[in-house]
C-alpha positions in Angstrom: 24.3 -15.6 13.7 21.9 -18.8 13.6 18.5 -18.7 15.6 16.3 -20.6 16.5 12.6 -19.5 16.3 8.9 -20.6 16.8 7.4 -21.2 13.3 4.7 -18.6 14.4 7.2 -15.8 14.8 9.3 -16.8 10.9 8.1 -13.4 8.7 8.9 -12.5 5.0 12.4 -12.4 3.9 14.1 -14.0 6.8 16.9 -17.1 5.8 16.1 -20.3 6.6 18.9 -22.6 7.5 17.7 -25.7 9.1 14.0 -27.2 10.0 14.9 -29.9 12.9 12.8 -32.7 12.2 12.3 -32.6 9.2 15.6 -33.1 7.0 13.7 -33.3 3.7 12.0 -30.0 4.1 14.5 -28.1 5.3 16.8 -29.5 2.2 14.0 -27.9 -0.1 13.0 -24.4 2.3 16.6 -23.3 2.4 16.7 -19.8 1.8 14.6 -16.8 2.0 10.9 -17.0 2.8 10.1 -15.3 -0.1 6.1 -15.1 0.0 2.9 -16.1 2.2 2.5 -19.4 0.2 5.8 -20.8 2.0 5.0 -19.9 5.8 1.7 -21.5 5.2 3.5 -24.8 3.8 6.0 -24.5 6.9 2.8 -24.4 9.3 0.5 -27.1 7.1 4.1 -29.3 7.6 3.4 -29.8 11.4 6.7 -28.2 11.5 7.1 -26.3 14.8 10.9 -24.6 14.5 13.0 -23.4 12.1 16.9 -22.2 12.5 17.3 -18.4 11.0 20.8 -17.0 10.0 19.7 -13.5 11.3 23.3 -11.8 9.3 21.7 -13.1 6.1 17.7 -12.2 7.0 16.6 -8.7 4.9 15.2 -7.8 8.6 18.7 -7.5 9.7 19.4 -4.0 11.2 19.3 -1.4 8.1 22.6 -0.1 6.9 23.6 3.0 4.8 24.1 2.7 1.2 27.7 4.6 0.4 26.1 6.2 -2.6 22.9 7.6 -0.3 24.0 7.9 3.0 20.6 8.5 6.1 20.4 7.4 8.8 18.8 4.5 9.7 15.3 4.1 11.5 14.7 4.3 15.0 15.4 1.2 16.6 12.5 1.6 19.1 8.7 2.5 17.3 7.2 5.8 16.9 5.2 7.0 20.0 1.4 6.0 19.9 -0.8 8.8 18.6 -4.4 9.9 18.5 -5.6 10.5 15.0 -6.8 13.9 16.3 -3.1 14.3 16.9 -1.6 12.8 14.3 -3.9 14.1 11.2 -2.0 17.3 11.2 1.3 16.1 11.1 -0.2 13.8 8.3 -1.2 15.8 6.4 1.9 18.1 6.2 3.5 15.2 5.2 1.1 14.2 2.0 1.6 17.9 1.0 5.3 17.5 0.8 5.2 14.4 -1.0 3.2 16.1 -3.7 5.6 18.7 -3.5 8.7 16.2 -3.8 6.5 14.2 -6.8 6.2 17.6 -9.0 10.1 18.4 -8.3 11.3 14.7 -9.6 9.1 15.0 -12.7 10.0 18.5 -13.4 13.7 17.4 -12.8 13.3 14.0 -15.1 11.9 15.5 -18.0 14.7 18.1 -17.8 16.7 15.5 -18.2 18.3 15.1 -14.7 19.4 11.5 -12.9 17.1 10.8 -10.1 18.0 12.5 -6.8 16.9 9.6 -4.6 18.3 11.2 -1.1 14.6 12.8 -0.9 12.7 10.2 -1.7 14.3 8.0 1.3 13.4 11.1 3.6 9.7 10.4 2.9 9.7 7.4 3.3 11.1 7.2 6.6 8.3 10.0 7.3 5.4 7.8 5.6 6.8 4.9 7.7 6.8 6.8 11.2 3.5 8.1 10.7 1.9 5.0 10.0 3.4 3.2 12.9 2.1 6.6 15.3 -1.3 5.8 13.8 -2.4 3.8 11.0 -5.5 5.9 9.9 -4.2 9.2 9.3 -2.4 9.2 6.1 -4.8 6.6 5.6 -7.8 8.7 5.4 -5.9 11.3 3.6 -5.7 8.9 0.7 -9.3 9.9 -0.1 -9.0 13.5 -0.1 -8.2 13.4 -4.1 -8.5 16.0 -7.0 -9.4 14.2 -10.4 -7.1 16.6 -12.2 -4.1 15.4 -9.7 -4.4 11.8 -10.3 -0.9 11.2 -11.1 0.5 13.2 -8.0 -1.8 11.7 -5.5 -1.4 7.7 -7.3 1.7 7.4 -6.3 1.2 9.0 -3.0 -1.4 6.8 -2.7 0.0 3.5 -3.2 2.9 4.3 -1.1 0.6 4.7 1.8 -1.1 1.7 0.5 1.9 -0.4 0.3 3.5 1.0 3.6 0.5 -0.1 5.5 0.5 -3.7 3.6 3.7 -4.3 4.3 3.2 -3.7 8.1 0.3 -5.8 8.0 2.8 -8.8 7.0 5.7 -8.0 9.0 8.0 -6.1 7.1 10.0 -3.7 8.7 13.4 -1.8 9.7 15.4 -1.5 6.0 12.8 -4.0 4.0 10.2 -1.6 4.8 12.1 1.2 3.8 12.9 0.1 0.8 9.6 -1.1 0.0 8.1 2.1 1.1 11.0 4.0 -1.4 10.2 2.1 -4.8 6.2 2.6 -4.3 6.7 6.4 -4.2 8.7 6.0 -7.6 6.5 3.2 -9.3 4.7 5.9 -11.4 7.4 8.1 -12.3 7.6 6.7 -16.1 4.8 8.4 -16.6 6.6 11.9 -17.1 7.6 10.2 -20.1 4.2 9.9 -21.6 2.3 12.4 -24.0 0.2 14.8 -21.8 -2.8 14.3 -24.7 -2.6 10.6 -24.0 -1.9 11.0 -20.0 -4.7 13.2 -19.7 -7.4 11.8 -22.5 -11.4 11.6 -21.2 -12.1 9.2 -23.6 -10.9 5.1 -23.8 -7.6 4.9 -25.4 -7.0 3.8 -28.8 -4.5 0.4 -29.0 -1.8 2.7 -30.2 -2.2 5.0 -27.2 -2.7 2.1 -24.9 0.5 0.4 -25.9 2.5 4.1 -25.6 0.8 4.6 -22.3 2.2 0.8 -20.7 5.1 2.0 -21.8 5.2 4.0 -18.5 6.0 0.6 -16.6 9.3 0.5 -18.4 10.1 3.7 -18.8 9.8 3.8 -14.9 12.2 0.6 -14.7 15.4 2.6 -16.9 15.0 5.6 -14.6 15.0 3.6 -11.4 17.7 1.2 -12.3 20.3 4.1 -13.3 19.5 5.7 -9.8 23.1 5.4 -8.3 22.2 3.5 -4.6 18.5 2.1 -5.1 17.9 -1.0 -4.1 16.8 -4.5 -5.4 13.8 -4.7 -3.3 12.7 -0.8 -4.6 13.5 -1.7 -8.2 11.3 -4.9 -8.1 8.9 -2.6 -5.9 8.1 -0.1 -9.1 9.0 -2.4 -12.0 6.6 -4.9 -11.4 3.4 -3.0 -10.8 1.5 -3.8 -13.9 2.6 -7.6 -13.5 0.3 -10.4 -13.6 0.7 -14.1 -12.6 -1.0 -15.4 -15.7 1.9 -13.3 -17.9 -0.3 -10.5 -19.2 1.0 -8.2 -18.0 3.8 -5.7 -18.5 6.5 -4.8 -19.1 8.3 -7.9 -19.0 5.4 -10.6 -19.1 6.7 -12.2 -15.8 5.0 -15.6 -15.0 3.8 -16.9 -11.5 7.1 -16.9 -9.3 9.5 -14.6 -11.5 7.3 -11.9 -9.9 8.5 -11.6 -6.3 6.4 -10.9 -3.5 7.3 -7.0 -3.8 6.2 -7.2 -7.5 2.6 -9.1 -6.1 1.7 -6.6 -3.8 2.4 -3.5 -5.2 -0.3 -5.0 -8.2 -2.9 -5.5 -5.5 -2.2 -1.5 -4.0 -1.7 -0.3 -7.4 -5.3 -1.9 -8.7 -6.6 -1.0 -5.7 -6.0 2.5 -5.7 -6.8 3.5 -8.9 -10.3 1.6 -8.8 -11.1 3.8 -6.3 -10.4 7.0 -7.3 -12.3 9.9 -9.4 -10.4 9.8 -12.5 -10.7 12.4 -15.8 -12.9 9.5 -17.8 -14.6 7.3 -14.3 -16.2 7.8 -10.9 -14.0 6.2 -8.3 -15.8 2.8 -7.7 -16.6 1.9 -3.5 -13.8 0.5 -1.0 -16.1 -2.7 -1.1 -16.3 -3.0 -4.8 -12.5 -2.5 -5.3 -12.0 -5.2 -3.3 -14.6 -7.5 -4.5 -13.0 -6.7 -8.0 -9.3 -7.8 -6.5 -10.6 -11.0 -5.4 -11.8 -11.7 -9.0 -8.5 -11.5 -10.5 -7.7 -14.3 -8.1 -5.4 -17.1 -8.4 -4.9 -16.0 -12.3 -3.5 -12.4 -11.7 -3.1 -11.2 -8.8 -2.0 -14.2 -5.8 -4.7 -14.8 -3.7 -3.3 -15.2 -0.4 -1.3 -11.6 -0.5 -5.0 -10.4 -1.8 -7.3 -11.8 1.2 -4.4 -10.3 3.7 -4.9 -6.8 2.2 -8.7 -6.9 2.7 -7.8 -7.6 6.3 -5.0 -4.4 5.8 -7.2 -2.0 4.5 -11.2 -3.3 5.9 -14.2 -3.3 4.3 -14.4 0.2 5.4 -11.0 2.0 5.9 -10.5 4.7 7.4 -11.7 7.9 5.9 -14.8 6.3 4.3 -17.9 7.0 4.3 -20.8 4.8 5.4 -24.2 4.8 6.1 -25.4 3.5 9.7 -28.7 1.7 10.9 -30.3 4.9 12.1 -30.3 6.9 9.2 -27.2 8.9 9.0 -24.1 9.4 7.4 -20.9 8.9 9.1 -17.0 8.9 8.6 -14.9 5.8 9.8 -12.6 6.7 11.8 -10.5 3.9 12.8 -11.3 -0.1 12.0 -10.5 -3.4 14.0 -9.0 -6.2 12.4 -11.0 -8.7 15.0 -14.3 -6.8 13.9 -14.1 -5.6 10.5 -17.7 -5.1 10.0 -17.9 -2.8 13.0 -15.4 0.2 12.9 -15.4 3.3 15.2 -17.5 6.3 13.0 -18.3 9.6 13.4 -21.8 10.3 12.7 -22.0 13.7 10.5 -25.2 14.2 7.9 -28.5 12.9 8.1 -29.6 12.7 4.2 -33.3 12.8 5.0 -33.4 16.2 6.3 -30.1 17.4 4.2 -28.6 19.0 7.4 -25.6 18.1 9.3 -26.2 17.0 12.3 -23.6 17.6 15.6 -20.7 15.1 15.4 -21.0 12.0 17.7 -18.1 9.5 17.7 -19.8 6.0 17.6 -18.2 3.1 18.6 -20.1 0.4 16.5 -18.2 -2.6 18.5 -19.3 -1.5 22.0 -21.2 -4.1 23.6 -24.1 -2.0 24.0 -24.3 -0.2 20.6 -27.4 -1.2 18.4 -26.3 1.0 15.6 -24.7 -1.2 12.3 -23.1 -0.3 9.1 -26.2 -0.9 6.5 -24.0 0.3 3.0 -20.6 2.6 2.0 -21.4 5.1 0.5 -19.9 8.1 -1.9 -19.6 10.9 -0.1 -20.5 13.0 -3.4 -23.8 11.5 -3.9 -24.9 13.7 -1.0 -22.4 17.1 -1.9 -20.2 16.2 1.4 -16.2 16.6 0.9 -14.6 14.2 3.1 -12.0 17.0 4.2 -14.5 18.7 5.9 -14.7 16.3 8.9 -11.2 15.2 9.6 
């Protein structure tokens, strides 16, 4: 079925069919929109609407693989919930997945094919509770155990991806599937020496090159999963890619890494920069981020990178920060129009090294003097985040 449709409302991995007015362009733009760079040419163009072939469009309504059958997501969005209400549910949820991560590795190093019926479960689950409220899984991300690092990664960057991916536009099937390959991206690494998994220390090149080895090891296993998709097998094969071609497993170049294969770098990165690891301290939201935007335009694509930063905040939820007036509080939730002033709970004053009786602040309120001064680590002052969600 053709379309037509306002420039502004054309999102990732529709099919473009026509561009009236501008015969040239639309001979060249034919096809999918494929990543940020090509809406942004379509707008610089002047161009104001585009015909879309909504039967060919990956946002057409999600069908059933034969090999996987499950049923499709709602049509209509999740109910609206607090994160009071939804933290709970939440965090039921990250328990399973870790549950459902330790049951595929267990299963793959047994030698068994990839059951992938569970894995679409959860993310249908991830996917629901991030549209009923996008700071509870969110903050969950933080609650992390050094020794679990490879259980909680992947977890991680799922919930990473899944709210990226909503940030652009992706949803129904696309999101699905996106959501499916970042809970698998890491699961190579059952395949990987436990001495050289686990090392404190800096890896020698041999180990180094055994270790990337997880990349590929993660492609075989996903590929000979009978009804995964394209989009999920791009999703966890491309994770260690870089624009420049360093890096693995392949060595892709600039556009053989799709826009899947871009972001998941960016979450992936992310994600592990900030976390406690066996060897390193987890590094701040703010310097993760910082440290993204230096890998810019050579590895990681810039564009996808300053759209995550407007994702995720310069203090997501579940952070800690420290305000004007002295004390310590958790971000609750953060505004994409004011990212510099998110709602907090106020919970430790570090002078006196008492808590202090929680006060929800919202830092945008017209009349509110208090500001963000610094983020800080929560274990600098002995506080464990889980304590006050």
């Amino acid at each position: 079925m053709i379309k037509t449709l306002p420039v502004s409302q054309v999102t990732l991995g529709m099919y473009v069919v026509d561009i009236p007015g501008h015969p040239m362009m639309a001979i060249r733009q034919q096809g999918y929109i494929r990543n940020p760079e090509m809406l942004t040419l379509l707008r610089k163009q002047g161009v104001k609407q585009v015909l879309i072939d909504t039967s060919r469009s990956e946002r057409a309504t999600p069908v059933a693989t034969p090999s996987a059958p499950k049923a499709p997501l709602k049509s209509s969005a999740p109910q609206k919930a607090t994160l009071k209400e939804e933290l709970p549910r939440a965090r039921k949820l990250y328990n399973q997945a870790r549950q459902l991560q330790q049951r595929m590795m267990h299963d793959i190093k047994l030698g068994q094919q990839l059951e992938l019926e569970p894995v679409e479960r959860m993310a249908d689950q991830f996917i629901e509770s991030v549209f009923r409220n996008m700071s509870a899984l969110n903050c969950l991300r933080l609650i992390k155990d050094k020794d679990d690092y490879l259980l909680e990664h992947s977890i991680g960057v799922a919930i990473l991806m899944t709210l990226f991916s909503r940030q652009l536009g992706y949803q129904g099937e696309v999101l699905h599937k996106i959501c499916v390959g970042s809970l698998l991206h890491d699961i190579g690494k059952v395949m990987i020496p436990t001495e050289i998994l686990n090392k404190p220390g800096k890896l020698t090149d041999e180990e180094f090159a055994i270790m990337k080895s997880h990349a590929a090891h993660s492609r075989d296993i996903i590929r000979a999963t009978p009804g995964i998709s394209p989009i999920s097998l791009d999703v966890a094969a491309m994770h260690h890619e870089k624009l420049d071609g360093t890096g693995y497993p392949e060595g892709l170049v600039g556009e053989e890494i799709t826009t899947y294969g871009r972001m998941i770098a960016i979450c992936d990165i992310y994600d592990a920069i900030t976390a406690d690891r066996v060897y390193h301290r987890g590094a701040s939201p703010a310097l993760a981020l910082k440290r993204l935007l230096e890998m810019t335009p050579h590895q990681l694509d810039r564009e996808l990178v300053q759209q995550f930063i407007q994702c995720i905040g310069v203090y997501p939820p579940g952070s800690m920060v420290e305000l004007s007036n002295g004390l310590v509080a958790v971000v609750l939730e953060t505004r994409e129009d004011k990212p510099l002033k998110p709602l907090v709970k106020s919970v430790y004053n570090p002078k006196t090294r008492t808590h202090v009786m929680a006060t929800v602040v919202d830092l945008a309120a017209p009349h509110c003097k208090e500001k963000v001064v610094r983020a800080i680590n929560p274990r600098d002052h002995k506080l464990e985040l889980d304590n006050y969600l």
